[in-house]
C-alpha positions as CSV (number, residue, x, y, z in Angstrom):
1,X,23.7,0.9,6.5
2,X,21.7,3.7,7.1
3,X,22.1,7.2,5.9
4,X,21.6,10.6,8.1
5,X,21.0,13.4,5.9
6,X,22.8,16.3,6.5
7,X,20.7,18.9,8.6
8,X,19.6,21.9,6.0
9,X,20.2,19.8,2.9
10,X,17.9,17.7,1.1
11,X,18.4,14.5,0.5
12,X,18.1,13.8,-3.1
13,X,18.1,10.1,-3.7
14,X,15.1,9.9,-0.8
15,X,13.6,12.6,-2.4
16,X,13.4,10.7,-5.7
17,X,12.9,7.8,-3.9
18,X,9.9,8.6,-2.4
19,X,8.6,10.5,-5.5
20,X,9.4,7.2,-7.3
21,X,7.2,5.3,-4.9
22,X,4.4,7.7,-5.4
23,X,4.3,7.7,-9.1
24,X,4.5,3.8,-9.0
25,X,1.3,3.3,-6.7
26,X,-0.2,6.1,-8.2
27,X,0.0,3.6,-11.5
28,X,-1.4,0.7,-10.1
29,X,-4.6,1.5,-9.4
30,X,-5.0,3.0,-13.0
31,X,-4.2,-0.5,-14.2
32,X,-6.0,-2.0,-12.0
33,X,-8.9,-0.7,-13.0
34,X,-8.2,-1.3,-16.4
35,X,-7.4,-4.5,-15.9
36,X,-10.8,-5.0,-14.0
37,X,-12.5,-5.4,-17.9
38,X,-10.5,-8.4,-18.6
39,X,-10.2,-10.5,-16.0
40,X,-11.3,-11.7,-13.0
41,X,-9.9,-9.9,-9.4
42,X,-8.2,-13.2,-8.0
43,X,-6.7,-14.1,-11.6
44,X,-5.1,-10.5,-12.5
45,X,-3.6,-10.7,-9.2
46,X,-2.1,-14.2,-9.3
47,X,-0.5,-12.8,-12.6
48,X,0.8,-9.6,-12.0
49,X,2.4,-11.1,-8.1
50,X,4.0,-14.1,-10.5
51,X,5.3,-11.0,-12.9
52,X,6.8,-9.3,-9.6
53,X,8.5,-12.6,-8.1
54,X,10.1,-13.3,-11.2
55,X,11.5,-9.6,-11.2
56,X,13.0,-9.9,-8.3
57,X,14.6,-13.8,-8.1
58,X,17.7,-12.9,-10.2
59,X,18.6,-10.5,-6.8
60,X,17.7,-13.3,-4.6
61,X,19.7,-16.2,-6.1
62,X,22.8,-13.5,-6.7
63,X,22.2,-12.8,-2.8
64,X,21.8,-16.6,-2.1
65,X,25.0,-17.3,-3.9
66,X,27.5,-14.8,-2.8
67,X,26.1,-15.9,1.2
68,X,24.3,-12.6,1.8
69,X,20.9,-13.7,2.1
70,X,19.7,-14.9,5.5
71,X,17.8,-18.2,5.2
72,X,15.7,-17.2,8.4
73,X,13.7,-15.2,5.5
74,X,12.2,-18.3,4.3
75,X,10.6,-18.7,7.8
76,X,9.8,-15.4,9.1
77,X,8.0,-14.5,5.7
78,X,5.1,-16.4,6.3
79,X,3.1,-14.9,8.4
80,X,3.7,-11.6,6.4
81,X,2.6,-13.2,3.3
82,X,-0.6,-14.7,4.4
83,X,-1.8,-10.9,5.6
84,X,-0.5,-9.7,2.4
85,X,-2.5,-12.4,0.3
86,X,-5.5,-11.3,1.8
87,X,-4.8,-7.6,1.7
88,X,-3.9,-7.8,-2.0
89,X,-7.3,-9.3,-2.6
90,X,-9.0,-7.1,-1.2
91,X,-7.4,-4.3,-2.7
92,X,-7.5,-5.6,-6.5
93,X,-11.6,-6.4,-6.0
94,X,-12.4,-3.1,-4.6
95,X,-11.8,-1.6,-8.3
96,X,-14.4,-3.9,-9.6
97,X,-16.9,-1.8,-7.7
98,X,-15.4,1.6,-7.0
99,X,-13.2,4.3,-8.7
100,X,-9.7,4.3,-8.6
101,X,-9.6,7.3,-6.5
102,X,-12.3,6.5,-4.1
103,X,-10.6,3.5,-3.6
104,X,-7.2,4.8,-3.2
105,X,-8.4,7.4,-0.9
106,X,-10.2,4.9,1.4
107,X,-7.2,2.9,1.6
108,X,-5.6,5.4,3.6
109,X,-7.3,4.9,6.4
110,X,-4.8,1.6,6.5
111,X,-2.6,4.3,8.7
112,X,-4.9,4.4,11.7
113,X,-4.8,1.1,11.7
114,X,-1.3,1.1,11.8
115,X,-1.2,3.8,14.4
116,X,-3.4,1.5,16.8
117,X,-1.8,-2.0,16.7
118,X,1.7,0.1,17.3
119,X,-0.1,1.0,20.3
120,X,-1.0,-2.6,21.1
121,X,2.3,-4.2,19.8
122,X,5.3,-2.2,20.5
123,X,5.2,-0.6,24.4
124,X,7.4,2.2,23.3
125,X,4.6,3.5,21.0
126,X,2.0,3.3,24.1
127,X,2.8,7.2,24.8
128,X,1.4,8.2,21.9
129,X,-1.9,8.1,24.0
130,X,-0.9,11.2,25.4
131,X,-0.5,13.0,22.4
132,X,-3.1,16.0,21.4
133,X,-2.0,15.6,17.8
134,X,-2.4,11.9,17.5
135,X,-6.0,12.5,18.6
136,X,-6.7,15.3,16.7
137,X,-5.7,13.4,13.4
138,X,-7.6,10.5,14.7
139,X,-10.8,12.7,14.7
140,X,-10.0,14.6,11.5
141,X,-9.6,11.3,10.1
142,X,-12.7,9.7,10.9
143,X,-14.8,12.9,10.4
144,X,-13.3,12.8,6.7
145,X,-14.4,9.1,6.0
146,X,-17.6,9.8,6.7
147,X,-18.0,12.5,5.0
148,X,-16.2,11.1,2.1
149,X,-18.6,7.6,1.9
150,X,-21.8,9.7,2.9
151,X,-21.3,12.7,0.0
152,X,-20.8,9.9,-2.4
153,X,-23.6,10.6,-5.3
154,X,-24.7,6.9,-5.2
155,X,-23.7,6.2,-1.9
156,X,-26.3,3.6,-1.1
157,X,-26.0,1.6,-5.1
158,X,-25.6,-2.2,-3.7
159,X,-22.3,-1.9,-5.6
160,X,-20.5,1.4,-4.3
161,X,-21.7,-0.5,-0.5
162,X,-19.7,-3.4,-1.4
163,X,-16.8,-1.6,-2.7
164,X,-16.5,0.7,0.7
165,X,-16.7,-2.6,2.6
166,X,-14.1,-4.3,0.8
167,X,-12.1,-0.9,0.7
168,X,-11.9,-0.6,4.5
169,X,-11.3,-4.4,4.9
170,X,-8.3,-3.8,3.0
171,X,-7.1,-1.0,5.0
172,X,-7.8,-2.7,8.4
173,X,-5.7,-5.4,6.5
174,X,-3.1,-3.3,5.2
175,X,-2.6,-2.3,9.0
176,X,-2.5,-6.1,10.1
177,X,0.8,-6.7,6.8
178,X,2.1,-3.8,8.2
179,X,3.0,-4.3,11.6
180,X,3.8,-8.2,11.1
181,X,6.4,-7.1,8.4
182,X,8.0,-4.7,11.1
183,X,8.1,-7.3,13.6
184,X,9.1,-10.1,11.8
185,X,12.4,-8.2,9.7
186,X,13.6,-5.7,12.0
187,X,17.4,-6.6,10.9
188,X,16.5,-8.7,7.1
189,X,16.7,-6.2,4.3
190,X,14.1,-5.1,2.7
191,X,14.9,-6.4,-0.8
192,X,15.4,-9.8,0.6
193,X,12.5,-10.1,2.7
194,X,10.2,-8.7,-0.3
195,X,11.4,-10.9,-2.6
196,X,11.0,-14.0,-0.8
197,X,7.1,-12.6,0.2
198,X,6.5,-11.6,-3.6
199,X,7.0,-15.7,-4.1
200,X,5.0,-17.0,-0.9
201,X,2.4,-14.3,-2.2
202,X,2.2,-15.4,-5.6
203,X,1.8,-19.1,-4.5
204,X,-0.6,-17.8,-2.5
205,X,-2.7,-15.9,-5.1
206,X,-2.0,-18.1,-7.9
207,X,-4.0,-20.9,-5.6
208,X,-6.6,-18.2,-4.9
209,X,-7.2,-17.8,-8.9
210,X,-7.4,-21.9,-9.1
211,X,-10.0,-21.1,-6.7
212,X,-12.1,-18.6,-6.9
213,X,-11.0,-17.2,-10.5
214,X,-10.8,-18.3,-13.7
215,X,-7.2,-18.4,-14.6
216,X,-7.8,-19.6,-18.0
217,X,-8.7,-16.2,-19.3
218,X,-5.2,-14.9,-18.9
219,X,-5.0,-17.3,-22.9
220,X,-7.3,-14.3,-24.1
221,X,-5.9,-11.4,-22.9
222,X,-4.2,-9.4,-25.9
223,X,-1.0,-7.5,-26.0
224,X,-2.2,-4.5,-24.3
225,X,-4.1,-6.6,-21.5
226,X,-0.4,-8.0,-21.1
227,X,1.6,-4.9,-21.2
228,X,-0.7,-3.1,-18.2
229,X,0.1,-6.8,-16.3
230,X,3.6,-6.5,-16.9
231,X,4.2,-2.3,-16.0
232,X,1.7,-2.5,-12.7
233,X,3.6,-6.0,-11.3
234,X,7.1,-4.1,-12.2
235,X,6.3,-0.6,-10.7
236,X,3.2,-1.1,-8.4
237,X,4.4,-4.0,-6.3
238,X,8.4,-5.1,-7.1
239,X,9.4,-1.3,-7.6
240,X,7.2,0.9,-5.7
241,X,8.0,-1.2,-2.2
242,X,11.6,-1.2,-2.7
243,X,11.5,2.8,-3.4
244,X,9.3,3.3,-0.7
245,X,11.6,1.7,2.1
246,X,14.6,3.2,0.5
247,X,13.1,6.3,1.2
248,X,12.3,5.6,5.0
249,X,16.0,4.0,5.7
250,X,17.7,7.2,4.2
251,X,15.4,9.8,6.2
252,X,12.9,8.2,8.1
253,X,9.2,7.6,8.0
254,X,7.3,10.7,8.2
255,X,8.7,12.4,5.0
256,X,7.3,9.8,3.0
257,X,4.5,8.5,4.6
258,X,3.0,12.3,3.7
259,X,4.6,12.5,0.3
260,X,2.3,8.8,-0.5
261,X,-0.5,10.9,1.2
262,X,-0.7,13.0,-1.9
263,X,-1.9,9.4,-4.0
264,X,-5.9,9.5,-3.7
265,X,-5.4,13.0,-5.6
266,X,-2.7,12.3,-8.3
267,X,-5.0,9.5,-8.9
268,X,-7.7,11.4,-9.3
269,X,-6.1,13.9,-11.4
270,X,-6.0,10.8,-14.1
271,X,-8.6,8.7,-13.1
272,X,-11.0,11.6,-14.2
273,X,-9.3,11.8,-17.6
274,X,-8.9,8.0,-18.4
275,X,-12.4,6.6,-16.8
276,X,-14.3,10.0,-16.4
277,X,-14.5,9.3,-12.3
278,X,-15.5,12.4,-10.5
279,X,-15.2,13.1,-6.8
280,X,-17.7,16.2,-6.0
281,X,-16.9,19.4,-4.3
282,X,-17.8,18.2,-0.4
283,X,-15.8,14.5,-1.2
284,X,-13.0,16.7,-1.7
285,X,-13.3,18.6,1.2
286,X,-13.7,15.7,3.6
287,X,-11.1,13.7,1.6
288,X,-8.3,16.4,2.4
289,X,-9.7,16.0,6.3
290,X,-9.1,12.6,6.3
291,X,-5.5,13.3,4.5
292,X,-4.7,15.8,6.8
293,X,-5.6,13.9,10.0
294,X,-3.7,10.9,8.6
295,X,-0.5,13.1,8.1
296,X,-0.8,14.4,11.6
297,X,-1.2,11.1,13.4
298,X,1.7,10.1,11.1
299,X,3.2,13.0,12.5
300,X,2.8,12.7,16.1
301,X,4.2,8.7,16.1
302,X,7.4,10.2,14.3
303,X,7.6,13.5,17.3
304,X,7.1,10.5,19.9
305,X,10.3,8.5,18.5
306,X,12.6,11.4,17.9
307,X,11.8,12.7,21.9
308,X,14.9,11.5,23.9
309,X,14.0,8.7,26.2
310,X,13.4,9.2,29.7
């Protein structure tokens, strides 16, 4: 069931929540990264997924066993799981070539993508094209990219040209996970349907890492290596999803969609400590433009659904 804050209070648990969320995929790409020394892309992935799955399969076998689990999952999970197998793969190799933060901060583009296929999928979005504010954070948005990749010190390195491709790819593919999760578990919850995709995606990965990895170098990794798996698969991917979509049932979208906004710069804020990355003074500048117009477009699809129907 869903909860309706009460109007001038705040709601603490989606307040934590979405806090929650942020600090646990403001973690991952820190491990990541770290992570990026010892392995190969497809075979840290395959691992920390398979560390995710089996933190969430006790819930889905209690569920399972005391009837509360709809078996349609299984099915509608696929399609959901293939988009996030390829977004996931993108997203882990872009830190082979980027900074965490650069990386993180290009991934937010993901929400324009979002904000278009709404457009194309779902006809009660389709008045959005109407909307000053949508367009203005569309153009905020795209001024702020460019200016982010273009500023960039060693802009055109072969290897910071790779990592902005693969960076977008993933938020154009972020976009595509997105919208087939809303469509395909409108009325599953969200702790079902993730746990059944965290197993579909790290079959999916773990064949990836036969593939295109090397899988037998997860033998050499040593304890550390392990413990960065194990905290980025717990709070990164089983944790940070559930919080996030906590947050969104208690109090809607918006609220934390622009709290997880705030995630290229916490980043940063470590990122610069830990592995000395350093966004300069006009990045910064055009990064918050390209935050800004994200949490306005954000903020115009969440004005368009709380308008009373006509």
């Amino acid at each position: 069931m869903s909860h309706s804050p009460r109007i001038g209070r705040i709601d603490t648990v989606a307040t934590a929540a979405s806090l929650g969320a942020l600090l646990c995929w403001t973690l991952g790409p820190l491990f990541i990264k770290y992570l990026s020394g010892h392995t190969d892309s497809w075979t840290q992935n395959a691992l920390r997924y398979a560390v995710a799955s089996l933190f969430w399969l006790p819930f889905l076998v209690h569920s399972s066993s005391q009837g509360r689990f709809a078996t349609r999952t299984w099915r509608r999970a696929i399609l959901p799981s293939i988009a996030n197998v390829a977004m996931q793969s993108l997203w882990a190799a872009g830190f082979y070539y980027i900074g965490p933060a650069f990386m993180a901060l290009l991934s937010k583009t993901s929400i324009l993508w979002v904000a278009s296929f709404s457009l194309l999928v779902f006809p009660e979005e389709r008045p959005l094209v109407r909307s000053v504010r949508f367009w203005l954070g569309l153009l905020l948005s795209v001024a702020g990219l460019v200016g982010v990749i273009a500023f960039k010190d060693d802009f055109m390195a072969t290897g910071t040209l790779t990592g902005i491709a693969i960076a977008l790819a993933q938020a154009f593919m972020w976009g595509v996970y997105t919208i087939s999760v809303r469509i395909a578990f409108r009325d599953i919850d969200s702790r079902a349907s993730f746990s059944v995709m965290s197993i579909y995606t790290a079959a999916g990965l773990a064949a990836c890492a036969f593939l295109f990895g090397a899988p037998a170098q997860a033998l050499a990794l040593d304890a550390r290596a392990w413990i960065a798996v194990v905290i980025s698969a717990v709070t990164a991917i089983a944790l940070g999803h559930t919080l996030y979509y906590a947050a969104i049932k208690r109090i809607g979208a918006t609220i934390p969609m622009l709290v997880i906004l705030a995630q290229p710069f916490v980043v940063l804020s470590l990122s610069s400590v830990i592995f000395h990355e350093r966004l300069n003074g006009v990045q910064l500048l055009f990064g918050g433009a390209l935050l800004v117009g994200s949490g306005l477009s954000v903020w115009a699809q969440q004005h368009l659904r709380a308008e009373p129907s006509r």
